[in-house]
MITORMAR-721102 format. One record per residue (C-alpha): residue in one letter; y, x, z. Coordinates in steps of 0.1 Angstrom, whole numbers, plus 5000, padded with zeros to 4 digits. Layout:
<rs>
r, v, u, w
A, Y, X, Z
...
</rs>
This chain:
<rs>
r, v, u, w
X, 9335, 8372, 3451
X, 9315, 8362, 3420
X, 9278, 8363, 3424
X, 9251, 8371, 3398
X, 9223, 8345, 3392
X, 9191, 8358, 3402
X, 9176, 8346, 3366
X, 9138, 8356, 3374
X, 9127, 8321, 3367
X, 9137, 8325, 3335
X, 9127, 8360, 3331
X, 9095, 8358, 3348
X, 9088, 8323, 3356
X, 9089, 8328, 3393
X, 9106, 8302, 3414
X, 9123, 8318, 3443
X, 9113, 8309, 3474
X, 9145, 8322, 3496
X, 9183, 8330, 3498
X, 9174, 8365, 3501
X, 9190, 8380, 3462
X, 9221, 8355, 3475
X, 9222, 8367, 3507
X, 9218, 8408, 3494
X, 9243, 8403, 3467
X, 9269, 8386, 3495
X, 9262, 8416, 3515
X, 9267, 8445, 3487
X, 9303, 8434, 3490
X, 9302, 8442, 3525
X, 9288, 8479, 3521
X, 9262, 8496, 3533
X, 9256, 8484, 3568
X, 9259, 8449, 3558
X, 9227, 8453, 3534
X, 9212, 8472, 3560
X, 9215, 8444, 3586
X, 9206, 8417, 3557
X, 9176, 8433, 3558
X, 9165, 8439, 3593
X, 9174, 8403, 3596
X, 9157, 8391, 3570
X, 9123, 8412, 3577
X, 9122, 8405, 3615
X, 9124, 8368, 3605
X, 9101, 8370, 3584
X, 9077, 8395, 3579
X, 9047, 8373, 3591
X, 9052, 8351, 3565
X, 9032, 8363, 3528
X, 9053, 8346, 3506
X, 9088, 8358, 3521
X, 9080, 8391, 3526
X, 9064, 8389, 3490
X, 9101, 8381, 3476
X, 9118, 8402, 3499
X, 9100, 8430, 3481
X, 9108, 8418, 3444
X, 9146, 8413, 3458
X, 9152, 8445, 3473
X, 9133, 8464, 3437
X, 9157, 8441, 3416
X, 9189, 8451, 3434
X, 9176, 8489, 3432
X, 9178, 8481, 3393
X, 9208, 8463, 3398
X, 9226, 8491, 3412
X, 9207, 8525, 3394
X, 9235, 8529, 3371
X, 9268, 8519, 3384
X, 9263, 8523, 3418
X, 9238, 8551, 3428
X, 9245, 8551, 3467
X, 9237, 8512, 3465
X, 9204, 8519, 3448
X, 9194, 8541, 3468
X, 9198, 8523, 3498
X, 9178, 8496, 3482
X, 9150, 8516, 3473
X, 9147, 8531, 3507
X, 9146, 8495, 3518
X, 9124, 8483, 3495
X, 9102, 8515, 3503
X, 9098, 8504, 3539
X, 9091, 8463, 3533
X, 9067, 8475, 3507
X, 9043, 8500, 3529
X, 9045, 8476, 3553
X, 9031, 8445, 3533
X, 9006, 8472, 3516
X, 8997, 8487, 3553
X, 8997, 8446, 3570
X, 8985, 8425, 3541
X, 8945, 8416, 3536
X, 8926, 8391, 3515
X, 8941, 8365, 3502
X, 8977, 8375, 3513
X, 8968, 8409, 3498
X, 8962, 8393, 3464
X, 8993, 8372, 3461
X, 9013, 8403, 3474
X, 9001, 8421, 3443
X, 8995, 8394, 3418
X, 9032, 8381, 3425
X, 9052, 8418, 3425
X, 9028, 8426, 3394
</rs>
């Protein structure tokens, strides 16, 4: 299986944090269910923490793009995904952790 490099640092100048695009690209050559459980793991291990959650966000909206044009199903799984990690950091997050949220997925 050959992996894609995540190249946001280079892009954006963002220095990932997590395994999370690894660990979502590893699983999108499982199927459906294995993204599916990548992200219930992931976001029940972490969804108290501002920074992970932030780049579990920005991964799951990436892979949406990732997928939009070859692989619709994919992307849409993502963006449902993405949908749910997303109200939940804009319905849980306050302050400061508010701020990075939205200064970091800007």
């Amino acid at each position: 299986m050959q992996l894609k490099d995540w190249n946001i640092e280079a892009l954006y100048g963002y220095k990932p944090k997590t395994t999370f695009y690894t660990d979502f690209s590893i699983a999108d050559g499982f199927g459906i269910s294995a993204i599916r459980d990548t992200y219930h793991r992931a976001f029940a291990a972490w969804h108290d923490n501002v920074e992970y959650l932030t780049e579990l966000v920005m991964v799951l909206n990436w892979k949406v793009w990732e997928h939009y044009e070859q692989n619709k199903t994919y992307a849409q799984v993502y963006r449902d995904l993405w949908e749910l990690a997303d109200t939940y950091a804009m319905d849980s997050l306050a302050g400061d952790d508010l701020t990075y949220f939205l200064q970091t997925t800007d």
